[in-house]
C-alpha positions in Angstrom: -38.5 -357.3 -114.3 -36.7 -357.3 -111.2 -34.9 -355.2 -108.7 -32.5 -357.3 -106.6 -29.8 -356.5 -108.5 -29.6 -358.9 -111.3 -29.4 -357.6 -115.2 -32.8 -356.8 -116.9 -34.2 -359.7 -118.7 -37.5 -360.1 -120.3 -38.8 -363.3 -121.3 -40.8 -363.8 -124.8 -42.1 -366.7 -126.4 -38.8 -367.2 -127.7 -36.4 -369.4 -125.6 -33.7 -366.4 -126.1 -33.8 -364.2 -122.7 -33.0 -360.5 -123.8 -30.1 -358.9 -121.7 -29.1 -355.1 -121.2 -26.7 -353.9 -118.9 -28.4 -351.4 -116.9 -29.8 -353.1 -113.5 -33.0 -352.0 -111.4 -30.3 -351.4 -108.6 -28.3 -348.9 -110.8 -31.1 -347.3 -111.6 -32.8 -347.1 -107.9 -29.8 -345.9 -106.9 -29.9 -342.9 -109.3 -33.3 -342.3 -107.9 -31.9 -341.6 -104.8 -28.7 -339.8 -105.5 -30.2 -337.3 -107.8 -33.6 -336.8 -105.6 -32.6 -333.8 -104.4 -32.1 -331.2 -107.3 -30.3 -327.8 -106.9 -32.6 -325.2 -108.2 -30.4 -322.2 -107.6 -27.9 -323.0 -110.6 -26.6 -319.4 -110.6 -24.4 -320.9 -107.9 -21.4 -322.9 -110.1 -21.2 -325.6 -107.9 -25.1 -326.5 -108.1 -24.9 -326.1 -111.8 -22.1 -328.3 -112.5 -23.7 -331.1 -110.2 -27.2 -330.9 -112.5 -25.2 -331.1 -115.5 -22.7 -333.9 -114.5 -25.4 -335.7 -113.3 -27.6 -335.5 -116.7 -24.2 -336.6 -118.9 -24.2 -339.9 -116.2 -28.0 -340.4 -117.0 -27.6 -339.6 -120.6 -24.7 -342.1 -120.8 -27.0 -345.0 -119.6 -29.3 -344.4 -121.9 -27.4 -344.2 -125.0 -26.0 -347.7 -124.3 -29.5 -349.3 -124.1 -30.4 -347.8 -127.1 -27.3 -349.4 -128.6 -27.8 -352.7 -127.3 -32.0 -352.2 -128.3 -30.5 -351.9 -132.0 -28.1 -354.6 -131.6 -30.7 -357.1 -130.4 -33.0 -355.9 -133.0 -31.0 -356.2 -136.0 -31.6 -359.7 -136.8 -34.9 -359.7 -136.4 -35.5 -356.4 -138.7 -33.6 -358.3 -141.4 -36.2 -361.4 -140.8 -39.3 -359.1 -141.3 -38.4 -357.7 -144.0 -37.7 -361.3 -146.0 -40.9 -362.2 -145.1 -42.2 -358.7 -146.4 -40.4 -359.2 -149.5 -41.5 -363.2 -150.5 -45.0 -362.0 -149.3 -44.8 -359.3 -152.1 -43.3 -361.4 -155.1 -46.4 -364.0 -154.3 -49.1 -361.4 -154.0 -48.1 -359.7 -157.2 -47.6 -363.2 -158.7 -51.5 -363.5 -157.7 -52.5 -360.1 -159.1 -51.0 -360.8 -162.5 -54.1 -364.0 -162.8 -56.8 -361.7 -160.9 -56.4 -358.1 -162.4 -57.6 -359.1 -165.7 -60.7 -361.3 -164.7 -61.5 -358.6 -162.1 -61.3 -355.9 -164.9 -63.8 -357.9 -167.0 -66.2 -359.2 -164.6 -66.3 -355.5 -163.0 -67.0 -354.0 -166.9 -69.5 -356.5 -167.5 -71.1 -355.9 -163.2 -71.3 -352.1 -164.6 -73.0 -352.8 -168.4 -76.0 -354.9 -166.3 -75.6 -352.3 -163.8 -76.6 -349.8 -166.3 -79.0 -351.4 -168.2 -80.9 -352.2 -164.9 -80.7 -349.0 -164.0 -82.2 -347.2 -167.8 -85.3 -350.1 -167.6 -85.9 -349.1 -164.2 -86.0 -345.6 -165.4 -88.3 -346.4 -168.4 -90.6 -348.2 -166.5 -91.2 -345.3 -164.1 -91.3 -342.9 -166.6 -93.9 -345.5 -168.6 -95.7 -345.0 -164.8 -95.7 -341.5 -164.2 -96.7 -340.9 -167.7 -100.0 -342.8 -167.1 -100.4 -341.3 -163.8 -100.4 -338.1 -165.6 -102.6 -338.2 -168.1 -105.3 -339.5 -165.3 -104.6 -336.7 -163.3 -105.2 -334.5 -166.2 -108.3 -335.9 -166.9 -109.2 -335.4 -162.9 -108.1 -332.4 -163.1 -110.2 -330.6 -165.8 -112.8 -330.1 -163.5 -110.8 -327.8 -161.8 -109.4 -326.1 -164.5 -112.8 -325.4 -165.9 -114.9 -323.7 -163.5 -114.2 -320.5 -165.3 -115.0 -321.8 -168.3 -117.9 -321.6 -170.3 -121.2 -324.2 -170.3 -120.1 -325.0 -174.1 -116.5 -325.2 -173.5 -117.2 -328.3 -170.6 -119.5 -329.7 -173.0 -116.9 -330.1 -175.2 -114.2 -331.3 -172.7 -117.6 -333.5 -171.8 -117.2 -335.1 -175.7 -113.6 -335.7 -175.8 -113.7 -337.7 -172.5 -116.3 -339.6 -173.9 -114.5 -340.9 -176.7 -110.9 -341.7 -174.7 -110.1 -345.3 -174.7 -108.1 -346.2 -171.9 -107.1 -349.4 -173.1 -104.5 -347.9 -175.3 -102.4 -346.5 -173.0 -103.6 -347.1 -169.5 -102.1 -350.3 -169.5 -102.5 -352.0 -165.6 -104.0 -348.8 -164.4 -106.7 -349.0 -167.3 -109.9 -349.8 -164.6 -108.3 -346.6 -162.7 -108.5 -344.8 -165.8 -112.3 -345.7 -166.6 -113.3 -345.2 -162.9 -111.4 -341.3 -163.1 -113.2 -340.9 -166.7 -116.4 -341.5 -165.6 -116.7 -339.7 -162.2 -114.7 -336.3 -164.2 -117.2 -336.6 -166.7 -120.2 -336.5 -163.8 -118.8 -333.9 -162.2 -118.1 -332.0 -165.6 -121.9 -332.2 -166.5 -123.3 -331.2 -163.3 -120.4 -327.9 -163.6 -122.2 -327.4 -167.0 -126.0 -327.2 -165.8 -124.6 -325.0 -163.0 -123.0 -322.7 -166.0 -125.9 -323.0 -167.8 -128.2 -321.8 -165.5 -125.7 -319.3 -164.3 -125.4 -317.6 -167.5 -129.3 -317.6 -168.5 -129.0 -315.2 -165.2 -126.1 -313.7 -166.6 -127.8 -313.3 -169.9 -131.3 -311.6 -168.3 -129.2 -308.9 -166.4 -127.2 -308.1 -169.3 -130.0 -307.6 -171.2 -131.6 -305.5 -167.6 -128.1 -303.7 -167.7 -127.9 -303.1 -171.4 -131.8 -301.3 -170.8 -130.9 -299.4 -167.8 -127.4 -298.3 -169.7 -129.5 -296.6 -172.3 -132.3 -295.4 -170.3 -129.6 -293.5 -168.5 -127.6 -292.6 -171.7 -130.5 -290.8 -172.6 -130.9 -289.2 -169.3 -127.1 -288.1 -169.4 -127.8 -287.0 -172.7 -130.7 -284.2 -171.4 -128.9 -283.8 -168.6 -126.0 -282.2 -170.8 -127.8 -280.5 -173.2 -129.9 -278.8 -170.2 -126.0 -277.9 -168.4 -124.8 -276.4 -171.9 -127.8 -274.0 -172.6 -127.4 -273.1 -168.6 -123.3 -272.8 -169.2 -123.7 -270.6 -172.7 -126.3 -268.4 -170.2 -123.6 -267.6 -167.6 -120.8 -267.3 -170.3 -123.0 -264.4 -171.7 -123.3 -262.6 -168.3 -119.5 -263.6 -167.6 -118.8 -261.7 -170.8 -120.6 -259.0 -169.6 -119.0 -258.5 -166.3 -115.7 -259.1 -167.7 -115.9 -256.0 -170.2 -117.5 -254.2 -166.8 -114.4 -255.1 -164.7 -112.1 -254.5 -167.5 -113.3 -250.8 -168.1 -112.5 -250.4 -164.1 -109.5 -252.3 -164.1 -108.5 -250.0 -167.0 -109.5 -246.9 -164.9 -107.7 -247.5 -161.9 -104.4 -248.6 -163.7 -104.3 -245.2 -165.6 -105.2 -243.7 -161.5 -102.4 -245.8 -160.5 -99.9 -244.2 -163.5 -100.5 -241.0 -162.6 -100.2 -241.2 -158.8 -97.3 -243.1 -159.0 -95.8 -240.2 -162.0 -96.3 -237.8 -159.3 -94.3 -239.5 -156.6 -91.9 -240.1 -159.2 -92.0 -236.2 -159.6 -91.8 -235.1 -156.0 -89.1 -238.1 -154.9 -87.0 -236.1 -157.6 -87.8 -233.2 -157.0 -86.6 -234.0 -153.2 -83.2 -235.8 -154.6 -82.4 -232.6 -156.1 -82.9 -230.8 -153.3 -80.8 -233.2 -151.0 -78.0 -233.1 -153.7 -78.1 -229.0 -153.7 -77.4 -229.3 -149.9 -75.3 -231.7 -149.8 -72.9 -229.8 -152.9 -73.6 -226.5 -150.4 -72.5 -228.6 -147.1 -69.5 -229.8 -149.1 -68.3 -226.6 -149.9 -68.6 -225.4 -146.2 -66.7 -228.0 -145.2 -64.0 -227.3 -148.0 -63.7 -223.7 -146.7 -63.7 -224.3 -143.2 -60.9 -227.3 -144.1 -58.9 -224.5 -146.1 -59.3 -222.0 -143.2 -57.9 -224.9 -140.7 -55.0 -225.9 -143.1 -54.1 -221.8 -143.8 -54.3 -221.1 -139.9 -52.3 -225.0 -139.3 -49.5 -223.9 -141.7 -49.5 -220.1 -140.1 -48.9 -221.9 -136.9 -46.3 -224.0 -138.1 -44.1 -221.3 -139.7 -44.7 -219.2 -136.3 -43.4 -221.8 -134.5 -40.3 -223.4 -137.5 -39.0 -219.0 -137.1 -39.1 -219.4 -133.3 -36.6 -222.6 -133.5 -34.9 -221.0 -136.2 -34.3 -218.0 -134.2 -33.4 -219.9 -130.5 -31.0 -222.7 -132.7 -29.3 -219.2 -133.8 -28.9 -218.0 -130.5 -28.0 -221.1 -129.3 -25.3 -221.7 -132.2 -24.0 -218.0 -131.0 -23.7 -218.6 -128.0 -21.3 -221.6 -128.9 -19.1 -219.7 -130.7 -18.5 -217.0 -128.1 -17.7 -219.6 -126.0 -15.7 -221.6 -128.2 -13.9 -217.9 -129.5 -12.9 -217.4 -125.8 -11.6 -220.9 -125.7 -10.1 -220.5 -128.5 -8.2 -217.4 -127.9 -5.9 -219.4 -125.2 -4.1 -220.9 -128.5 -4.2 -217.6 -131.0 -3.2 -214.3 -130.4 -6.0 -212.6 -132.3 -10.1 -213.3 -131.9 -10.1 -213.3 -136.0 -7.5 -216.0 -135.3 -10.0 -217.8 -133.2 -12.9 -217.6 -134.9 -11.0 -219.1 -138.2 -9.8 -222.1 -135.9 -13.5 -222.7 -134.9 -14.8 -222.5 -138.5 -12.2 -224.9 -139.6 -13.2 -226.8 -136.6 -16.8 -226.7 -137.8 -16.6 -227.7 -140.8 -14.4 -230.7 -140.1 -17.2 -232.1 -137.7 -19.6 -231.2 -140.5 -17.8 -233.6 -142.9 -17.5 -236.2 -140.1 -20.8 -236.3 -139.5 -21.8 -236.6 -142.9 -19.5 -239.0 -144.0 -20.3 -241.5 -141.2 -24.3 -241.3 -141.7 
């Protein structure tokens, strides 16, 4: 590239020099006018500098992209020719291959299996071998709680196995696992044997000592029943004893508790005699206080009869003399104040 001013080449393989028409220059040139940014764009003259100066910029770049596509478009058109051809051949190709690739890979996968099934045989042929001399080594394991005459019989069948029937290329393992199992069975054996002559001996010791002491137990229970059918008599005996007291002092009890049943009811009546007698003093004395309350009452209900009179009296001279101002006659006057009276009387009562 270069930066003297001249237009943008780059120069492929291809004798064809590629040509866009934005310079180095133009573009140092934006480098400098634009190097200074306004960041305060709420002022309108700052903002409309950023954004005039991004729609020159954009400008720029919009044509090189156009001239990019431009110079492009013939080769895009070659590749995909030689996409195209390259297709039509390979499928061409695929049409002879496809089948013999489909057979040879059926035919890969049959030997594949049948590999795979002898293979499987064969270690099964293997581990079946393996197993039945394990077997055999293992019986002397599996019999050490068994009896002497139960290994001498294992002992017999071992010593009529022929390995050469099915032990195949392990048969000289299978004769050398045959004969040391059967060794070691016959030595388990005479250890059994002598184990259960012992055995035998203190059974027979055991079986002695169980009756001996059978017999003993025996005596020993017959002696504990004659002692326990003793006590039982003298248990009877004390029983009837204790029962005769026990008898006695319930019918004690009975009659104690009868006569504090007596004298507790004997005090209840008493208690409810007093408190009938205390009841009835209180009545009187209640009927002496309400008779001397109401006394009081009426005393006082004549007094306030008696001043209200007065009082009422007293009104009506008054209101006579005020009345005789507008009659001529006190009869006269004393009419006006009954009417008078019983107009306020009808008042009253018709507005409560």
């Amino acid at each position: 590239m270069s930066g003297n001013g001249e237009l943008l080449k780059v120069q492929p393989e291809m004798n064809d020099i590629i040509t866009y028409n934005v310079t180095m220059k133009q573009i140092g040139e934006l480098k400098v006018k634009y190097a200074d940014v306004p960041t305060g764009l709420t002022v309108k003259e700052n903002y409309e500098a950023v954004r005039l100066g991004i729609a020159e910029i954009k400008k720029l770049r919009s044509s090189v992209e156009s001239r990019r596509k431009e110079l492009k478009a013939d080769a895009l058109e070659y590749g995909r020719n030689v996409d195209n051809a390259a297709k039509e051949i390979k499928e061409a190709l695929l049409e002879i291959e496809t089948p013999m690739k489909l057979i040879k890979t059926e035919f890969d996968e049959q030997k594949e299996l049948e590999k795979r099934e002898a293979t499987r045989k064969e270690e099964e042929r293997i581990d079946n071998i393996q197993g039945l001399i394990a077997s055999i080594k293992a019986s002397v394991e599996s019999n050490i709680s068994s009896t002497s005459d139960t290994i001498n019989t294992v002992i017999d069948g071992l010593k009529l196995e022929k390995p050469e029937k099915w032990a195949d290329e392990f048969v000289d393992k299978a004769k050398i696992v045959i004969s040391e199992t059967i060794a070691k069975l016959e030595e388990l054996s005479a250890m059994k044997r002598t184990s259960e002559q012992v055995d035998e001996e203190a059974k027979k010791r055991e079986e002695e000592d169980a009756k001996r002491r059978a017999e003993e137990t025996k005596n020993r229970e017959a002696e504990i029943a004659k002692q326990q059918k003793k006590l039982a008599e003298q248990q009877a005996i004390i029983d009837e004893q204790n029962s005769k007291i026990k008898e006695a002092e319930e019918k004690a009890k009975a009659q104690e508790e009868k006569a504090k049943a007596q004298e507790e009811k004997a005090k209840q009546v008493k208690l409810a005699e007093e408190r009938r007698m205390a009841q009835e003093l209180l009545a009187k004395e209640k009927a002496e206080s309400d008779r001397k309350e109401e006394e009081k009452r009426k005393a006082e209900q004549k007094i306030k009869e008696k001043e209200a009179r007065e009082q009422d009296e007293q009104r009506t001279d008054e209101m006579v003399n005020l009345a005789k101002k507008y009659t001529k006659t006190v009869a006269d006057a004393k009419l006006l104040i009954s009417n008078i009276k019983e107009g306020c009387y009808k008042y009253i009562k018709w507005t409560c």
